[in-house]
C-alpha positions in Angstrom: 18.2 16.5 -80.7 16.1 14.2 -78.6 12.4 13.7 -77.7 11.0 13.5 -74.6 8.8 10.5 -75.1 10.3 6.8 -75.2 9.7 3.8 -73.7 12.6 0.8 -73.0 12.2 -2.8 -72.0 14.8 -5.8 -70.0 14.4 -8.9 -69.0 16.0 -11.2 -66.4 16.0 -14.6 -65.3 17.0 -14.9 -61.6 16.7 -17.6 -59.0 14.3 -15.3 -57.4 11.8 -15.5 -60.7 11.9 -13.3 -63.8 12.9 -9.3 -63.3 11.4 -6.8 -65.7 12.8 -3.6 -66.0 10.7 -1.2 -67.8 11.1 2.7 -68.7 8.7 5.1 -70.0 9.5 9.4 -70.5 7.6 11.9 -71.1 7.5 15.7 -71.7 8.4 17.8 -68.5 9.9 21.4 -67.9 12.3 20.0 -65.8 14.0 16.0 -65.2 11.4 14.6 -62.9 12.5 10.7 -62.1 11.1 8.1 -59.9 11.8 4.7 -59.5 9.6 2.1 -58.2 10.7 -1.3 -57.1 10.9 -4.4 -54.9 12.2 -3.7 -51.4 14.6 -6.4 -51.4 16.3 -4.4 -54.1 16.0 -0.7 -53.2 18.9 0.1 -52.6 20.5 0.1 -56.0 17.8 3.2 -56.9 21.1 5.9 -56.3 23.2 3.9 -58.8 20.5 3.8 -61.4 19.5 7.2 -60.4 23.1 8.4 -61.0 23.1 6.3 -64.4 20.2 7.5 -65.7 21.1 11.3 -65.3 23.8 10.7 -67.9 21.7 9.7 -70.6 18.4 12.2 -69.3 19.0 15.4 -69.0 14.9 16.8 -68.9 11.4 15.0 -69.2 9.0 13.2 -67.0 11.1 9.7 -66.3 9.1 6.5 -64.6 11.8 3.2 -64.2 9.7 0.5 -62.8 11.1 -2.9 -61.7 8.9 -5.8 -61.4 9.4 -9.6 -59.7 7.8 -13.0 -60.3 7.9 -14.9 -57.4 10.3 -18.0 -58.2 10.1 -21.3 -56.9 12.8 -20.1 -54.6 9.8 -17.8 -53.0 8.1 -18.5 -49.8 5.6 -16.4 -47.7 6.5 -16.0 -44.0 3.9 -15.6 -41.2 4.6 -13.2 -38.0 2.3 -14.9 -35.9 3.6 -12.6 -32.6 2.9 -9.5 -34.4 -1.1 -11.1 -35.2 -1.7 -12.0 -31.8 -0.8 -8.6 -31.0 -3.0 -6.9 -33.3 -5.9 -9.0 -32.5 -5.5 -8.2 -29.1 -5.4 -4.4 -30.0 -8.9 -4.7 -32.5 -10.5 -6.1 -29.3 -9.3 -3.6 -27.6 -10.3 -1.0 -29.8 -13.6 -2.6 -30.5 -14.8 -2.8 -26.8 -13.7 0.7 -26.4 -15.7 1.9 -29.4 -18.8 -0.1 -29.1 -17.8 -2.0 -32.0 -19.8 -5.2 -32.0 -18.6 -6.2 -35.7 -16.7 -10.2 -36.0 -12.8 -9.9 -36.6 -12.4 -11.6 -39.7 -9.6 -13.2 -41.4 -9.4 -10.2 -44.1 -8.6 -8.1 -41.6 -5.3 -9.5 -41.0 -4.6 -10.1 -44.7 -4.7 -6.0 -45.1 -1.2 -6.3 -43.1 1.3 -6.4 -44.7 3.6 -7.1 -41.7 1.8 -10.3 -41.0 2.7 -11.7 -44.1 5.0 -11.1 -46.4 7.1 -12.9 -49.2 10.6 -13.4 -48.3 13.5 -15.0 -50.9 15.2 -18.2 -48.6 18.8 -16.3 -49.3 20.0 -13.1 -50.3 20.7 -11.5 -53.2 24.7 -11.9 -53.8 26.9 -9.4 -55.2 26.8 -10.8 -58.6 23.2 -10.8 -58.9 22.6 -7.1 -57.5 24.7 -6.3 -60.4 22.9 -8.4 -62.7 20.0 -6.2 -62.4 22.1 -2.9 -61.9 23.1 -4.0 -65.5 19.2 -5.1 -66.8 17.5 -1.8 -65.6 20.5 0.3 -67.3 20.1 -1.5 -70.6 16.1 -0.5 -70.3 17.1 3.3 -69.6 19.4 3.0 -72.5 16.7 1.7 -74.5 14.6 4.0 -73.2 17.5 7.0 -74.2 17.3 5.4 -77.9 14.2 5.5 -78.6 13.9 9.0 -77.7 17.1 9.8 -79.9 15.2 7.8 -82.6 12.2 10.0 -82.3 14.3 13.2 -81.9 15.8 12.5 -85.6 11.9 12.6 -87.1 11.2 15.8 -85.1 14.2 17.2 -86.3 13.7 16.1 -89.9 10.7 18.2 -89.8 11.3 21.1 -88.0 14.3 21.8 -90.3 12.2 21.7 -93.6 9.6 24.1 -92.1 12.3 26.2 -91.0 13.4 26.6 -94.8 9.8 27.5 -95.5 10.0 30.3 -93.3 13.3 31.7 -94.6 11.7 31.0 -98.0 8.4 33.2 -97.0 11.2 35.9 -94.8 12.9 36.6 -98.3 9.4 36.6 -100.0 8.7 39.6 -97.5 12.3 41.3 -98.0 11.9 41.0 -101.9 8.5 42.7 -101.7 9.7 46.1 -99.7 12.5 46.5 -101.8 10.8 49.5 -103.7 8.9 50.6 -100.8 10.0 54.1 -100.6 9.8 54.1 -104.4 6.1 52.9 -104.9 4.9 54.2 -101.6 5.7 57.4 -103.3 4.2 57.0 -106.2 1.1 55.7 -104.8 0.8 59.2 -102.5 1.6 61.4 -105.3 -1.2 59.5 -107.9 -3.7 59.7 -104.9 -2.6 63.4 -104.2 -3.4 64.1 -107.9 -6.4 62.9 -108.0 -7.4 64.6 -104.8 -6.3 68.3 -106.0 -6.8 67.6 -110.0 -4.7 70.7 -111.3 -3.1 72.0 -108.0 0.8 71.7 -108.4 2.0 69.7 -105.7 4.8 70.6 -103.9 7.2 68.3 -104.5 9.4 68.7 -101.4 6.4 68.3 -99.1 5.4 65.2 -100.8 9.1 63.5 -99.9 9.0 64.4 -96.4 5.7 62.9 -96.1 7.1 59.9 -98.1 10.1 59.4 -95.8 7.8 60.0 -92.6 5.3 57.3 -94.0 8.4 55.1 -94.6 10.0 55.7 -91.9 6.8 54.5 -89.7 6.6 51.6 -92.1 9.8 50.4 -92.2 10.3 46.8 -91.4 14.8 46.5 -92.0 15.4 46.1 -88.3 12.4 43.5 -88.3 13.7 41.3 -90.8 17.5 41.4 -89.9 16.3 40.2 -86.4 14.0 37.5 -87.4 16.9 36.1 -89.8 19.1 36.2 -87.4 16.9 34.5 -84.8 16.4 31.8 -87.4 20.2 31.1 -87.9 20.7 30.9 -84.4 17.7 28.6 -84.2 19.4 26.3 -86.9 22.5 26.2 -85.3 20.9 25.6 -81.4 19.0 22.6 -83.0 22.2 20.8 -84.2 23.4 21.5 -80.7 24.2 18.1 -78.5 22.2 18.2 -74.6 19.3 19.9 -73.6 18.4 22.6 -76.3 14.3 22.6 -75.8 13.9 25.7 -73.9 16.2 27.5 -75.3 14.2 26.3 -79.1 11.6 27.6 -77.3 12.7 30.8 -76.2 13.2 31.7 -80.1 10.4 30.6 -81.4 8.8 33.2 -79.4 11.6 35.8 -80.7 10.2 35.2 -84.4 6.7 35.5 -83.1 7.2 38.4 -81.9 8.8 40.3 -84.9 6.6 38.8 -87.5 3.9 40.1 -85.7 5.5 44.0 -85.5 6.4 42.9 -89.5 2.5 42.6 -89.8 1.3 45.2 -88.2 4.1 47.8 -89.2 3.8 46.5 -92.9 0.4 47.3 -93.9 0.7 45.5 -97.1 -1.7 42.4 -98.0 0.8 40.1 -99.8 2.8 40.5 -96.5 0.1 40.0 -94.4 -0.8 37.1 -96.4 3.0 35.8 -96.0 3.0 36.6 -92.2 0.2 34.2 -91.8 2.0 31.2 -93.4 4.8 31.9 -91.5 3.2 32.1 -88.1 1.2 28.9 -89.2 4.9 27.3 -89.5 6.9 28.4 -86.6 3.0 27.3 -84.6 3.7 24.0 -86.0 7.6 24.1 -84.7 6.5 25.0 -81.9 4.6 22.1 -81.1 7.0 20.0 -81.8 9.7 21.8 -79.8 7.4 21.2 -76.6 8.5 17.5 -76.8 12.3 18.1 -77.2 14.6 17.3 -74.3 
């Protein structure tokens, strides 16, 4: 089980200044990944890309690479493309009307005009240098969300054995259903028709009819079965969030025809706790991959 959120951090020392790789996830319906880096080193972004889907399988992943500028760094000045665009912003101004001074800032806001530029390439070795940096931040990155996956799971397994707890709680307390259910009808029935004789045989098929609407078997076999299946999805290697999700509302559901089909206050009372639980799971199911 893994969590969505992590965050992972490299470092590397180049001739070209210091590279820092840094990785941050979080939670996402789907794997959503961007990269954003240096130009001079774009075109690794597929490799990493590739890499990365290895260890990430779903959740909102941001890789960014940053460079200092070295000593090795120079700026570069593209003076024909200036003269060009000064020639076109008086151009443009006499056309408009445009009586404003062309300033030094204007040229500044292009990036074309000047730009940093490393004296030599990067070399084979050094592109996989930093191929090897930003994959030890996404594996850092993978780590701490398997780190954080082992709390949520820690947690999400002991409320599950509350809810099992509280489903036997419910399945001990309709044992005798038919049995005091009938009871109850015949003492109210009594009291209602003092010394009438009651006619037995009516008062079982009522009984079974009342039961019958009131029964909760198929209820409880379902929602312990959804929570075995849940147990055994979360121990489950990959991408198991959705389908966590998926059962969690499964339970919902038949706790809440257990509730309403029930009719009984100590259930009812039981429902609640166990609805407060699986809300609880669900939460923290929303953050696993």
């Amino acid at each position: 089980m893994k969590s969505m959120t992590g965050y992972g951090k490299s470092e590397l020392e180049t001739k070209h200044g210091k590279l820092t790789v840094e990785t941050r996830s979080e939670n996402h319906r789907f794997l959503d990944m961007k990269f954003q880096m240096p130009d001079s080193i774009s075109s690794i972004e597929n490799q990493l890309s590739e890499a990365a889907k290895n260890l990430v399988l779903r959740g909102k992943i941001r890789v960014t690479l940053s460079q200092e500028s070295g000593s090795n760094n120079s700026f570069s000045l593209n003076l024909e493309l200036a003269k060009k665009t000064k020639s076109n912003i008086d151009k443009l101004k006499k056309e408009l009307g445009i009586k404003e001074e062309t300033k030094l800032e204007h040229f500044l806001m292009i990036r074309e005009i000047f730009s940093g530029e490393t004296k030599q390439g990067l070399t084979k070795k050094e592109v996989s240098e930093i191929i090897k940096t930003a994959l030890d931040a996404i594996k850092k990155l993978d780590e701490a969300r398997i780190s954080e996956g082992r709390k949520l799971e820690k947690d999400i397994k002991q409320r599950l054995k509350t809810i099992e707890k509280l489903t036997k709680t419910i399945k001990s307390k309709r044992k005798d259903f038919i049995k005091n259910t009938s009871l109850k009808l015949k003492e109210r029935i009594e009291k209602l028709l003092e010394d009438t004789k009651i006619d037995e045989e009516r008062l079982y098929q009522e009984t079974a009819f009342l039961a019958e609407r009131s029964d909760i078997t198929e209820e409880l076999v379902r929602l312990e079965a959804h929570i075995s299946k849940f147990r055994e999805t979360s121990s489950k290697k990959g991408s198991i969030g959705k389908e966590l999700d998926f059962l969690l509302q499964e339970m919902n559901r038949e706790a809440g025809t257990i509730s309403a089909k029930s009719k009984d206050a100590t259930i009812s009372h039981c429902i609640i706790d166990l609805r407060s639980e699986m809300e609880k799971i669900r939460e923290q199911v929303q953050n696993i991959e």
